[in-house]
MINUMAR-891479 format. One record per residue (C-alpha): residue number from 1; x, y, z; residue in three letters. Coordinates in steps of 0.2 Angstrom, whole numbers. Example, Ala and Ser with C-alpha at 12.3 -4.5 7.8 and 13.67 -1.06 7.14 Angstrom:
// residues 2
[rec 1,[62,-22,39],"ALA"]
[rec 2,[68,-5,36],"SER"]
***
This chain:
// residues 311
[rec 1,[-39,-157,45],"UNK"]
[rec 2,[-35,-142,32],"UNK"]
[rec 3,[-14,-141,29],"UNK"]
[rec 4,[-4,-125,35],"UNK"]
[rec 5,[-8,-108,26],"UNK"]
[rec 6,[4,-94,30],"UNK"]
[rec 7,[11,-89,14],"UNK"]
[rec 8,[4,-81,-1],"UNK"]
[rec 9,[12,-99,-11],"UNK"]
[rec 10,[2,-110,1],"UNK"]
[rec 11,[-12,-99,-2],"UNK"]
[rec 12,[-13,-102,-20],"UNK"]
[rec 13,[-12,-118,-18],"UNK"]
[rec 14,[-24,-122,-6],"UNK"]
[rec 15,[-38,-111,-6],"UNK"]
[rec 16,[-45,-111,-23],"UNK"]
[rec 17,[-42,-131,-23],"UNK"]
[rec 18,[-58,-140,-18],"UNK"]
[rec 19,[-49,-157,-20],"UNK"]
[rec 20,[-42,-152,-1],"UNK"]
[rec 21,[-56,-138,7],"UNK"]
[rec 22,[-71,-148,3],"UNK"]
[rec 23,[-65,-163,13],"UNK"]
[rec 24,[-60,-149,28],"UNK"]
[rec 25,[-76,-142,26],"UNK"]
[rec 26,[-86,-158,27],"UNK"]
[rec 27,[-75,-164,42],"UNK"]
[rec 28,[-78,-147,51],"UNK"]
[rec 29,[-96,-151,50],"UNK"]
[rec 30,[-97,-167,57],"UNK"]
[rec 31,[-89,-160,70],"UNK"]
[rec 32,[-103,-145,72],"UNK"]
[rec 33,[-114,-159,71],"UNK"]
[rec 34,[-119,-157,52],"UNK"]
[rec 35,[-113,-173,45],"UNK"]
[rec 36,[-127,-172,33],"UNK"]
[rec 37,[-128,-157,27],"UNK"]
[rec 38,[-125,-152,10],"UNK"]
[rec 39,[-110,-142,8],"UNK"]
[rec 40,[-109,-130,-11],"UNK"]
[rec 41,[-95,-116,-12],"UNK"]
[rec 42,[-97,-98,-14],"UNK"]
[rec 43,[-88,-94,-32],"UNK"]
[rec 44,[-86,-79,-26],"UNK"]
[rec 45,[-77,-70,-12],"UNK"]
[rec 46,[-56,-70,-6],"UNK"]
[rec 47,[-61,-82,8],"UNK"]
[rec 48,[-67,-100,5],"UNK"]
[rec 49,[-87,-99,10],"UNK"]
[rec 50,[-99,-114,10],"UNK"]
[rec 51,[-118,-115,11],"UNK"]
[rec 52,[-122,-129,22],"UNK"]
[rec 53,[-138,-137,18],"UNK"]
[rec 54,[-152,-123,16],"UNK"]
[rec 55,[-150,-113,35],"UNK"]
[rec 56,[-130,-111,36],"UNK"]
[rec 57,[-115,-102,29],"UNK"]
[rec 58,[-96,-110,36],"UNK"]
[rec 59,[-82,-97,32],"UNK"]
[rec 60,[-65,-103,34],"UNK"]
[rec 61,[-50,-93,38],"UNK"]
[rec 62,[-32,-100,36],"UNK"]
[rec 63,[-17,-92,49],"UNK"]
[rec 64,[-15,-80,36],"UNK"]
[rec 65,[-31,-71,39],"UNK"]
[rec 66,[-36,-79,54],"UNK"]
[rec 67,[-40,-62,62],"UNK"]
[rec 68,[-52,-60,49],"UNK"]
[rec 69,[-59,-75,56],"UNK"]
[rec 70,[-58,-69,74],"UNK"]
[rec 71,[-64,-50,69],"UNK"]
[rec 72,[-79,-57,60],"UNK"]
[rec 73,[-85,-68,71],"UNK"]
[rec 74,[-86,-54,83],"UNK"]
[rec 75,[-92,-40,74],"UNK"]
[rec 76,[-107,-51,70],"UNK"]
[rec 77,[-111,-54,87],"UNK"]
[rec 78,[-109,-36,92],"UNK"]
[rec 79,[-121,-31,77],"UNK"]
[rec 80,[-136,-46,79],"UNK"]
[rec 81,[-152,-36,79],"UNK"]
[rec 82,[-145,-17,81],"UNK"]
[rec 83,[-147,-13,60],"UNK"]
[rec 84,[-162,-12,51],"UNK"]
[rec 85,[-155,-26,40],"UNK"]
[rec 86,[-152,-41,46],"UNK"]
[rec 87,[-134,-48,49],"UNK"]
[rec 88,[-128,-66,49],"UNK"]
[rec 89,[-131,-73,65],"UNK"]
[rec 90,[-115,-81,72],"UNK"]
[rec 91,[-120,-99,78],"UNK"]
[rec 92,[-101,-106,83],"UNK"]
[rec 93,[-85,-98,79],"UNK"]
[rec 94,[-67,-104,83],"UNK"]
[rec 95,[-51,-113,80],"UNK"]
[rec 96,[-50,-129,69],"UNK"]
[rec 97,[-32,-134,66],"UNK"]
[rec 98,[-16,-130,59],"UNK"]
[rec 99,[-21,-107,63],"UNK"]
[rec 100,[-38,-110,53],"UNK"]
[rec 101,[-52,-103,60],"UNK"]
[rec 102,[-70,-104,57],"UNK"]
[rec 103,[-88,-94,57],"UNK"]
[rec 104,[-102,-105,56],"UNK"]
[rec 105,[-118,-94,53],"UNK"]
[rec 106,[-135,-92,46],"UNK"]
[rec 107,[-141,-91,29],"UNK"]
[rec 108,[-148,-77,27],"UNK"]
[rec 109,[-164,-75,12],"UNK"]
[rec 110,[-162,-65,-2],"UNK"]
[rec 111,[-149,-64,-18],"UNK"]
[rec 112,[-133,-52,-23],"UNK"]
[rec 113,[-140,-35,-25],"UNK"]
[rec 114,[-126,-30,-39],"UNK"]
[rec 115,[-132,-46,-47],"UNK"]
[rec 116,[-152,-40,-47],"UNK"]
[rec 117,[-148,-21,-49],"UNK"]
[rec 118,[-154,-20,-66],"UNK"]
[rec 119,[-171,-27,-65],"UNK"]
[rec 120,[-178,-17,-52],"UNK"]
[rec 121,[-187,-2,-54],"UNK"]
[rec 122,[-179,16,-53],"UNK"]
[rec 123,[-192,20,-39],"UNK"]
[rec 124,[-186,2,-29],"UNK"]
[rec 125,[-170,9,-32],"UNK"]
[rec 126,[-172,25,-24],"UNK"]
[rec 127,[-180,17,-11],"UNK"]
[rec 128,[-165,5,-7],"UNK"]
[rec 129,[-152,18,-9],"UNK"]
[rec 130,[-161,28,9],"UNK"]
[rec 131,[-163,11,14],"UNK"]
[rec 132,[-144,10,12],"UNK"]
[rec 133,[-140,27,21],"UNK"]
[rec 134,[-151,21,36],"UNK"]
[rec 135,[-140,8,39],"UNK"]
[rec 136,[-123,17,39],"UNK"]
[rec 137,[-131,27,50],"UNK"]
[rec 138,[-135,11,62],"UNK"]
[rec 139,[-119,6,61],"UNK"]
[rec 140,[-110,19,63],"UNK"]
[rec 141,[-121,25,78],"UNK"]
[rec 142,[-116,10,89],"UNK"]
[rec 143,[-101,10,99],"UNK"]
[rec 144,[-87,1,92],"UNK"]
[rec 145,[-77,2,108],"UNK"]
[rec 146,[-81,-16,113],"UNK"]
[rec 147,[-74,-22,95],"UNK"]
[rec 148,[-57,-12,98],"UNK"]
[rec 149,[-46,-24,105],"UNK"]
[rec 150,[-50,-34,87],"UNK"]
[rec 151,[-51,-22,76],"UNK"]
[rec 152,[-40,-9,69],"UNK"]
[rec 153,[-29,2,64],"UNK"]
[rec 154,[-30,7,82],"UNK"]
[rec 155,[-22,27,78],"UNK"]
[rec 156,[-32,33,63],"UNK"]
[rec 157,[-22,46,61],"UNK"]
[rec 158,[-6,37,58],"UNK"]
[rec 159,[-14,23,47],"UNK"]
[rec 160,[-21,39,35],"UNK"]
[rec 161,[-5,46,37],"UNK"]
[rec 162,[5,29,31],"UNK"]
[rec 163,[-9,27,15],"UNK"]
[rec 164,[-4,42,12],"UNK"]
[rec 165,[14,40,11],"UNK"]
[rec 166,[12,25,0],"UNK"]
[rec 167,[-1,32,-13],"UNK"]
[rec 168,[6,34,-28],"UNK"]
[rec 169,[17,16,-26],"UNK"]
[rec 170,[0,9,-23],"UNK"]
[rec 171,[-8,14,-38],"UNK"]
[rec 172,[8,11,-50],"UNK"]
[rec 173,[8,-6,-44],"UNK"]
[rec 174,[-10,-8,-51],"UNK"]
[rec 175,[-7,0,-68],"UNK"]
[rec 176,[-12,18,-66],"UNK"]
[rec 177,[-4,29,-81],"UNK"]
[rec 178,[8,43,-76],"UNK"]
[rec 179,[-2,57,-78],"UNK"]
[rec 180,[-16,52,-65],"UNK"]
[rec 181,[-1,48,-52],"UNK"]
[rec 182,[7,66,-55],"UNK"]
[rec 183,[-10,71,-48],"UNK"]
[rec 184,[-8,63,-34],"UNK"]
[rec 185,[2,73,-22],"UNK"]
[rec 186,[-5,87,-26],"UNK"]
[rec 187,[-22,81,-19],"UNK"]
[rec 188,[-20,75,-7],"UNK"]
[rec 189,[-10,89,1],"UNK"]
[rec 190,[-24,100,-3],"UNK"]
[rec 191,[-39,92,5],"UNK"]
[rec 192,[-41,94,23],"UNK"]
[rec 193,[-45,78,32],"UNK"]
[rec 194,[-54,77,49],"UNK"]
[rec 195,[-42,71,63],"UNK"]
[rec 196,[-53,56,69],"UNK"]
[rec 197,[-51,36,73],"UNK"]
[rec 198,[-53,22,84],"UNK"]
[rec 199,[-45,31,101],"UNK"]
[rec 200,[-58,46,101],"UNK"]
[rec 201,[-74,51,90],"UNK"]
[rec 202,[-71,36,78],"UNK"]
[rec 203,[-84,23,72],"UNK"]
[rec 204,[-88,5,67],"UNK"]
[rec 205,[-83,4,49],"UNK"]
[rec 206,[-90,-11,35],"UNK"]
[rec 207,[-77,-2,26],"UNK"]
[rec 208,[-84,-12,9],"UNK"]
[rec 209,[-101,-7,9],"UNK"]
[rec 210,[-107,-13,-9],"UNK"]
[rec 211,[-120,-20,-18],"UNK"]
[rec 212,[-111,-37,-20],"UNK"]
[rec 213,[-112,-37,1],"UNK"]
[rec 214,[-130,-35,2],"UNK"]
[rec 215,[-146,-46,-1],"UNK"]
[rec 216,[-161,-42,-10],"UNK"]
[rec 217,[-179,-52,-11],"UNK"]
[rec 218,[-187,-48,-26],"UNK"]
[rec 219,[-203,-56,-18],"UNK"]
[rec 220,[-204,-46,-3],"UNK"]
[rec 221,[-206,-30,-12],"UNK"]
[rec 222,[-186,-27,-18],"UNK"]
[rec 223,[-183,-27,3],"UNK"]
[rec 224,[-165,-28,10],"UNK"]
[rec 225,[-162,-43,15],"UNK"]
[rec 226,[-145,-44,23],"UNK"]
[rec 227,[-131,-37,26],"UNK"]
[rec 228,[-113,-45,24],"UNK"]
[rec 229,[-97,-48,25],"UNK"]
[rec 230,[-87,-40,40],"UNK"]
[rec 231,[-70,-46,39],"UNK"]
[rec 232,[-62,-31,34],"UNK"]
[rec 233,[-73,-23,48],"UNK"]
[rec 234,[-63,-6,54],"UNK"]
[rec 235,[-63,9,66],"UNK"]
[rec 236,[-61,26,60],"UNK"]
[rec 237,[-68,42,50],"UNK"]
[rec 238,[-85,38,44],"UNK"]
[rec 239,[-81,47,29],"UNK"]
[rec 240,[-71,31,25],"UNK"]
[rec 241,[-85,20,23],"UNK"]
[rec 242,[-92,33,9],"UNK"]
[rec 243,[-79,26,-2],"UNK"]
[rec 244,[-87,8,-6],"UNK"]
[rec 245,[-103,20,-7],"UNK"]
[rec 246,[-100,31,-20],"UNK"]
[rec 247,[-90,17,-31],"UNK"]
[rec 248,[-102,2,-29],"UNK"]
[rec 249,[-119,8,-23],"UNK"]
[rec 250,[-122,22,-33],"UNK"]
[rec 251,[-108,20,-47],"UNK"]
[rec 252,[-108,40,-50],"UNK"]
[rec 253,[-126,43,-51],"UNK"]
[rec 254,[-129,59,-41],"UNK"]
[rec 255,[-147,55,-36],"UNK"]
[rec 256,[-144,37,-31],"UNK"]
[rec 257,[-126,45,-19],"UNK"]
[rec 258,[-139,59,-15],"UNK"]
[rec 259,[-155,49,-8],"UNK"]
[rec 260,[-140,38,4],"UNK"]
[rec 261,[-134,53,11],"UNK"]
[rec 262,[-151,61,15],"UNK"]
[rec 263,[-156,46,24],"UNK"]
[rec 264,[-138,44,32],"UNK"]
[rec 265,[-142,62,38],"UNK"]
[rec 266,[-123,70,35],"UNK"]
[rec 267,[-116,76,18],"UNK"]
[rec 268,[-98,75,12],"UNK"]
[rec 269,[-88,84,2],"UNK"]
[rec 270,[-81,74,-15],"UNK"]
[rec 271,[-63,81,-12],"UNK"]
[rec 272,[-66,71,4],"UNK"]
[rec 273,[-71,56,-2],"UNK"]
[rec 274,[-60,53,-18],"UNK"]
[rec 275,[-46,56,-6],"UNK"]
[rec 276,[-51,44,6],"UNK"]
[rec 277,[-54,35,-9],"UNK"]
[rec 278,[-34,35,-13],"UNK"]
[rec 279,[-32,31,5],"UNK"]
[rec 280,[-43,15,6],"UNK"]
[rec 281,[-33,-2,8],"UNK"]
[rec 282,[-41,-9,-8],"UNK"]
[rec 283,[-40,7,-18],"UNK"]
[rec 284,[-39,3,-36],"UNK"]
[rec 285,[-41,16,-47],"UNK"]
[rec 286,[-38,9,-64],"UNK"]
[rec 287,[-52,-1,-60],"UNK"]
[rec 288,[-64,11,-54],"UNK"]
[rec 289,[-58,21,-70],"UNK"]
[rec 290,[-65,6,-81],"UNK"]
[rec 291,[-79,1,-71],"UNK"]
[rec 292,[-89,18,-70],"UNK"]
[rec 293,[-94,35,-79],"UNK"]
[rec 294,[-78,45,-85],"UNK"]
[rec 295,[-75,63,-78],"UNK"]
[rec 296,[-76,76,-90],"UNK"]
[rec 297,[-57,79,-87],"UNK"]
[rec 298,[-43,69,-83],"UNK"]
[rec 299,[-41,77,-66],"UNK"]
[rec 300,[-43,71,-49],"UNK"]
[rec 301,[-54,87,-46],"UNK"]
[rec 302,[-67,83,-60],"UNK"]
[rec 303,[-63,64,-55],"UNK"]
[rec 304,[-69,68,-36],"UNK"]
[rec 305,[-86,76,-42],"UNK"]
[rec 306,[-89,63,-56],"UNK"]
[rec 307,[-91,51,-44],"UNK"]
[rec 308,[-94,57,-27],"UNK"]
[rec 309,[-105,73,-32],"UNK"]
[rec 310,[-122,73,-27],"UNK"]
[rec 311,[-130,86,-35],"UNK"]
***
């Protein structure tokens, strides 16, 4: 059985320690009736994930995220079969001791798209960006209603409303330099955001939709393979999930953010989505202003259509 984890401490010494998870782990699966299997962790990824043999994925959730645990489990169910790219199918989910829980589901085929990216053509590219779009637009098609008594924030409104409110402490915390956060304020207050969310027109968010969450075969013609990772799973403005978009699938290539939104079938304005950008729960724009193309100001204004302009 794993020990307690319900503080950020017992976290840290818990988690990354595989002297304690893999025995867990391996006891788990005797339990699912996987005695033999063999177990190898993800390097990767905030939660501790195990390949299990060659058809199963086991991810484990301590009390601290055990919502996670209970919110991913069934968003999978809700989504098997409805996208054009596949989703982990969810073979037995639960508790396992101590607030853990647990998601065993299938492997699927494929490798980390953010891992392959350079070695596929440009026309593949093109090709999975609509690919890309088709699938938010799935997603966000299907009713999320089933999904909201596990999913949040439950008043979209008030959860933009408190991101906003924290913006600027948000992004000091993380390193951003002074004259970025002046901007700030200023920004926010001057782009019109839709009133939208979980209690009326609001819709079933990945809310990280990134290369490094989808799967590519390089045999099967560069295809999409799968589609992962729902924990952070929200309901709310579909403009949200735009964000993950335009930083980690096209990476502030116009054509690349352009071909998604064709095939998604609804444009957004880059004011929008570099204030929604602010407002994300895992907005870190010292990051973002390392990891991709510089604007050809230091403004938010230039910023927004740097990143999130699509020609």
């Amino acid at each position: 059985m794993l020990p307690s984890v319900d503080t950020d401490d017992e976290w840290d010494a818990v988690v990354p320690d595989e002297t304690v998870m893999r025995p867990g782990a391996a006891a788990l699966c005797d339990r699912l009736g996987l005695r033999n299997a063999t177990l190898t962790r993800y390097p990767a990824g905030s939660q501790p994930v195990y390949s299990v043999g060659d058809r199963y994925v086991l991810k484990l959730f301590p009390a601290a995220s055990a919502a996670d645990g209970l919110a991913e489990a069934r968003v999978l169910a809700h989504l098997q079969g409805r996208l054009p790219v596949p989703t982990p199918y969810v073979h037995d989910a639960g508790e396992c001791g101590n607030g853990w829980r647990y998601v065993l589901m299938s492997r699927l085929r494929g490798s980390d798209l953010a891992v392959t990216w350079p070695r596929i053509p440009r026309a593949e590219q093109d090709r999975i960006a609509t690919e890309a779009g088709e699938t938010l637009a799935a997603l966000h098609a299907l009713d999320p209603a089933p999904l909201a008594d596990v999913l949040g924030p439950g008043d979209w409104n008030a959860f933009l409303d408190t991101q906003r409110a924290s913006a600027v402490d948000r992004q000091r915390d993380r390193g951003l330099p002074e004259p970025w956060l002046e901007q700030i304020p200023g920004f926010l207050n001057s782009v019109p955001l839709p009133a939208d969310g979980a209690g009326g027109t609001g819709v079933l968010l990945h809310t990280e939709f990134m290369r490094e969450h989808l799967l590519i075969d390089a045999s099967d013609d560069w295809r999409l393979t799968g589609l992962l990772d729902f924990e952070p799973a929200m309901i709310g403005h579909r403009a949200y999930d735009f964000v993950a978009v335009g930083l980690f699938v096209s990476r502030g290539d116009p054509r690349l953010l352009a071909r998604v939104l064709r095939a998604y079938g609804h444009s957004f304005d880059a004011r929008e989505l570099l204030a929604h950008t602010l407002l994300h729960v895992y907005a870190d724009l010292p990051w973002y202003l390392r990891e991709l193309p510089a604007p050809p100001q230091p403004t938010l204004e230039a910023l927004a259509e740097r990143w999130f302009g699509a020609g």
